[in-house]
C-alpha positions in Angstrom: 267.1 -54.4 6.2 269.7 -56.3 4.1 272.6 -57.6 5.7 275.3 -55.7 3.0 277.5 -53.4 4.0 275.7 -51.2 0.6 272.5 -51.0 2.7 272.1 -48.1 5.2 268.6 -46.9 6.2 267.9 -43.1 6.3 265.2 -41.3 8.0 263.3 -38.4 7.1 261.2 -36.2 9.5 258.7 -33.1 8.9 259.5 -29.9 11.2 257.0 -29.2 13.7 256.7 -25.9 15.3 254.0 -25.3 18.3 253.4 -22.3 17.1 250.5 -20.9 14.6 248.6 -24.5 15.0 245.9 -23.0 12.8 248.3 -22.5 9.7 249.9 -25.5 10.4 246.9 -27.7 10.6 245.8 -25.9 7.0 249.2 -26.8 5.5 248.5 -30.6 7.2 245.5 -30.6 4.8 246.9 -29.6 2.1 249.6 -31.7 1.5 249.2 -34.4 -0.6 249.3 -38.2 0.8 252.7 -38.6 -0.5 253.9 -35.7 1.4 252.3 -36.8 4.6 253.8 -40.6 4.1 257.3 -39.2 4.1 256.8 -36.9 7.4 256.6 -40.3 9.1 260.0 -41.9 10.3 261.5 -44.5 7.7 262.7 -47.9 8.3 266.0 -49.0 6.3 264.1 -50.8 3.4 261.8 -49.9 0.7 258.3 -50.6 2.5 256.4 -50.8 -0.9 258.7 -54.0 -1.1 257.9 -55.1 2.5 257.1 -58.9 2.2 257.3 -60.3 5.3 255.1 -59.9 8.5 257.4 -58.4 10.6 258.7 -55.8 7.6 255.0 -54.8 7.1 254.7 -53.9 10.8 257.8 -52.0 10.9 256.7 -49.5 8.1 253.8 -49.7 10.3 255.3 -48.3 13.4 257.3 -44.9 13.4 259.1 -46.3 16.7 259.9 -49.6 14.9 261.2 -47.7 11.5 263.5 -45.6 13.5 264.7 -48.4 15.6 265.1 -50.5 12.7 267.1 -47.4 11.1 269.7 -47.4 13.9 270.4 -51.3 13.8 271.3 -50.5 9.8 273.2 -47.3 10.7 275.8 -49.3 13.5 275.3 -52.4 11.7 277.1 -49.8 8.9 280.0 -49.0 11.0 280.7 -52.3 12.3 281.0 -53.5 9.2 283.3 -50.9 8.2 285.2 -51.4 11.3 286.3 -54.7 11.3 288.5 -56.3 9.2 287.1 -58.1 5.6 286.9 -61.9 7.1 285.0 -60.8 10.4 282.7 -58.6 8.8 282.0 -61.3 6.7 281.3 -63.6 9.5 279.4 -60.6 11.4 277.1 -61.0 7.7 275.9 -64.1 8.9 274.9 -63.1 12.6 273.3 -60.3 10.8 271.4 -62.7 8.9 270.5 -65.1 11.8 269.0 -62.0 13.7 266.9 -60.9 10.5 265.3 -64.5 10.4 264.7 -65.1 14.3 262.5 -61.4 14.2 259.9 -63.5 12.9 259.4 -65.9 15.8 257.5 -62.9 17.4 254.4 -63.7 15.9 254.7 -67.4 16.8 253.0 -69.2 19.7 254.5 -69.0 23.5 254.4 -65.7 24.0 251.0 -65.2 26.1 249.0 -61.9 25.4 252.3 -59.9 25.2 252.0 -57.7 21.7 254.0 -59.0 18.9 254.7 -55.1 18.1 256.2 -54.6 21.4 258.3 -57.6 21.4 259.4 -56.9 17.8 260.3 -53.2 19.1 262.5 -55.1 22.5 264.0 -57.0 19.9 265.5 -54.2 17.5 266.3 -51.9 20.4 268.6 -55.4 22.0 270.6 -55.7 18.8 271.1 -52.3 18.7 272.4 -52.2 22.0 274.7 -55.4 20.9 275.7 -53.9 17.9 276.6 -50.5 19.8 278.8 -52.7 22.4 281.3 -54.4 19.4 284.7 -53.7 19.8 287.9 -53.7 18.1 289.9 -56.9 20.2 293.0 -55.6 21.9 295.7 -57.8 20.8 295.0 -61.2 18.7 294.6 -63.2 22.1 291.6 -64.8 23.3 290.9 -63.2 26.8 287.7 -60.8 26.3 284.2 -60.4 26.3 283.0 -62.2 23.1 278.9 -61.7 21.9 277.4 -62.8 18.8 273.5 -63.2 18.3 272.8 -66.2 20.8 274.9 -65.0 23.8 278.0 -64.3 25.9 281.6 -65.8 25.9 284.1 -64.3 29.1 287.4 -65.7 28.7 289.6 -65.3 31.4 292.9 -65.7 32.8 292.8 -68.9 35.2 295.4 -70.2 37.8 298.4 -71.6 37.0 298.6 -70.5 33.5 295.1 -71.9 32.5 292.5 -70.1 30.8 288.6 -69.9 32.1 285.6 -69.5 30.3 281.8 -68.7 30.8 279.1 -69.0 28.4 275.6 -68.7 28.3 273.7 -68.8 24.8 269.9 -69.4 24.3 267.6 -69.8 20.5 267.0 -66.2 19.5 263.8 -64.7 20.5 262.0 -68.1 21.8 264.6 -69.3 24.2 263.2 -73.3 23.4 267.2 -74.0 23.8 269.5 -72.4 26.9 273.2 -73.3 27.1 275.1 -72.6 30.1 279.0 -73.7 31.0 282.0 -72.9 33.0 285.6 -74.4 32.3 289.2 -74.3 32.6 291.7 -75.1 29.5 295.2 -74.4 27.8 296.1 -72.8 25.0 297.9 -75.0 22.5 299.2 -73.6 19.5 296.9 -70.9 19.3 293.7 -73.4 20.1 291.8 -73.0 23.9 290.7 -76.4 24.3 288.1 -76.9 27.4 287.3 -80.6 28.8 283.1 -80.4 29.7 281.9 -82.9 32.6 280.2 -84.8 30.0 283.5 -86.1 28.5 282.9 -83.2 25.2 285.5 -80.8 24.7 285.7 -77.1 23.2 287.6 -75.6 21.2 288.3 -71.7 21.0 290.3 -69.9 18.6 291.0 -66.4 16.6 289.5 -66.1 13.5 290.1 -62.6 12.0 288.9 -60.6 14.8 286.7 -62.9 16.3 286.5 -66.1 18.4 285.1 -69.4 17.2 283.9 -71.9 19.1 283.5 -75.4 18.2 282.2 -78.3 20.1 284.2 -81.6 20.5 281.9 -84.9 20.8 282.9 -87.0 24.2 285.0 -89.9 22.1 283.2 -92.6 20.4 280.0 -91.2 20.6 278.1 -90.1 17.4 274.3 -88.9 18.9 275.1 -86.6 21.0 273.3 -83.8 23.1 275.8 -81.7 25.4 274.4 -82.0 28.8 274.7 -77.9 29.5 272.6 -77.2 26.7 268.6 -78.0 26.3 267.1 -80.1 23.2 269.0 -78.6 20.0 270.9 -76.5 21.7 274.5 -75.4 20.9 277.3 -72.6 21.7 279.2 -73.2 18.3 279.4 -70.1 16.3 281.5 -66.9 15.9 281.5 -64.5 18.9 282.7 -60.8 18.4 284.8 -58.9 20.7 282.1 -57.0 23.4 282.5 -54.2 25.9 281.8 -56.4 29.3 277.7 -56.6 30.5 276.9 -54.2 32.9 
């Protein structure tokens, strides 16, 4: 699946009927191997051109193929959806997700199936994908999401603003992020003082949020103390319908 908005997957399927299994087995037969290949459900690339490990399972996997499908399908409309500059941006979480789906086959995973966590996987960004919104207004109080986590912005006391995030590595989780603060808006910037002496700072960009971490001053190596080794919640987050 490429990340364009040119690339939409399609999916093909055979009718079955449960009646006259004898002439239906017969035609089964007959059909040549091309025939039968496209009765099976297909994914949203061209699987003689699969490369990597986790494409080759895919066209593999009828389940995976459709699931990867219906990512390329809403993927589609999103794109179409949002305005030029924050489908561009959503191009580059689209991106990100395409490269963590390989960590499945990595170590730390136990005896779990890399199939079945590759299938978890597709059917989550799906179900993020599904969730985008159109923001209502060009403020900065929402539910925000992009391919690491979840930003909640809310309206605080006394005319400050709270936020809530909680972002992990895709698919391994080696990094976890989590933070509550309270800021001000200032010309259009949220900036949020962290514990640690770091500051955020949130703003619209198109019709999404960016986030960008402020190092406590003078300090050049520096680790935010809410995140684990590496971690980070810089990035663009895209307006959400709440988590249930």
């Amino acid at each position: 699946m490429i990340p364009t908005p040119d690339t939409e997957g399609k999916q093909m399927r055979f009718p079955v009927t449960f009646g006259g299994t004898a002439l239906a087995l017969a035609l089964a037969f007959a059909l040549p191997s091309t025939a039968m290949a496209a009765a099976a459900a297909q994914p949203s690339f061209d699987c003689a051109k699969a490369a990597t490990q986790v494409e080759k399972t895919i066209c593999a996997s009828d389940a995976l193929a459709k699931a990867d499908t219906d990512i390329a399908r809403i993927y589609q409309e999103r794109l179409r959806a949002f305005d030029p500059a924050t489908a561009r941006l959503l191009v580059r979480d689209q991106t990100r997700f395409l490269a963590s789906r390989e960590h499945v086959f990595g170590p730390g995973f136990g005896d779990a199936k890399p199939a079945k966590l590759l299938l978890d996987l597709l059917k989550d960004r799906a179900k993020f994908l599904r969730g985008l919104r159109l923001p209502a207004g060009d403020g900065l109080v929402g539910h925000w999401a992009n391919v690491t986590g979840l930003l909640a912005i809310r309206p605080g006391a006394n005319g400050h603003i709270d936020i809530g995030m909680d972002t992990n590595e895709p698919v391994t989780a080696r990094w976890v992020c989590s933070l509550a603060g309270t800021g001000r808006v200032v010309d259009g910037v949220l900036e949020v003082q962290v514990e640690d002496g770091s500051a955020l700072r949130l703003k619209r960009e198109g019709q999404a949020v960016t986030v960008k971490a402020v190092p406590p001053t003078g300090k050049t190596d520096w680790m935010p103390d809410y995140c684990g080794m590496n971690g980070s919640v810089e990035g663009t987050y895209f307006p959400t319908a709440p988590s249930k």
